[in-house]
C-alpha positions as CSV (number, residue, x, y, z in Angstrom):
1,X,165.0,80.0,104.2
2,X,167.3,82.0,106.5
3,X,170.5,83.5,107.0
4,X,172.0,86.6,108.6
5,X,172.7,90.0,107.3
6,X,176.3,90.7,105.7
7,X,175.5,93.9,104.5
8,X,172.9,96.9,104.4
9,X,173.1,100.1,102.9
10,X,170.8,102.5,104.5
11,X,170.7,104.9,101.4
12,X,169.8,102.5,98.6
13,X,167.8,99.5,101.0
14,X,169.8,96.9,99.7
15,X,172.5,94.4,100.8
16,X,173.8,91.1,101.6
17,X,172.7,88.1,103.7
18,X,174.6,85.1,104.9
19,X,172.7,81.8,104.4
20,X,172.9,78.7,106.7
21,X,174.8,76.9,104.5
22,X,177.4,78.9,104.1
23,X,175.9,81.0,100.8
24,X,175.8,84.8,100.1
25,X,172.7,85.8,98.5
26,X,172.2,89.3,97.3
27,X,168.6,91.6,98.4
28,X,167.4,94.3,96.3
29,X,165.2,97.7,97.8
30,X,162.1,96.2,96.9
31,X,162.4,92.8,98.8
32,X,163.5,95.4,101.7
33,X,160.6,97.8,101.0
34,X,158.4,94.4,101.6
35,X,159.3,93.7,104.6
36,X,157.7,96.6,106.4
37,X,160.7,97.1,108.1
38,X,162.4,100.7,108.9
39,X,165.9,98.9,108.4
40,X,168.4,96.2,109.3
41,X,171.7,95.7,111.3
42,X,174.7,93.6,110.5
43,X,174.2,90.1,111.8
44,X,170.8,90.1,112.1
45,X,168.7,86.9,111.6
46,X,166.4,87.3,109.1
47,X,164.2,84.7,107.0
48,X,163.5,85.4,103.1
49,X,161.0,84.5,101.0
50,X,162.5,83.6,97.5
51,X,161.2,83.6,93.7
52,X,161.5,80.6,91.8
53,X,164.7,81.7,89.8
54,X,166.4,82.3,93.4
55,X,165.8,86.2,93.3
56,X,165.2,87.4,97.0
57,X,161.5,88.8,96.7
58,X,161.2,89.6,100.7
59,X,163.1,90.1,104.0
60,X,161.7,89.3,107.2
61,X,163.0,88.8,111.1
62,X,161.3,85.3,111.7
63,X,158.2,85.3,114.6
64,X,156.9,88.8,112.8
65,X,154.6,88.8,109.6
């Protein structure tokens, strides 16, 4: 799945993203801590990999592991 970023709060690692169809889905620090990345910018493509109750488990710009 994938969507752009809304929102991202530096301090706390969490935020917002955008999905493709038209959805806003809320990430928690530890799907950001996950990723591996050092942080995010407003509007930035991401893909997500998701739990089976919809719960955002990791963040990742799509091409990198």
């Amino acid at each position: 799945m994938q969507g752009t970023i809304a929102t991202f709060d530096a301090g706390t690692h969490s935020g917002t993203l955008l999905l493709d169809d038209g959805s806003e889905l809320v990430f928690g620090a530890q799907a950001f801590a996950r990723s591996g990345l050092r942080l995010l910018r407003l509007g930035q493509r991401v893909s997500i990999e998701a739990e089976p109750d919809g719960q955002v488990r990791r963040v990742a710009i799509p091409g990198i592991a």
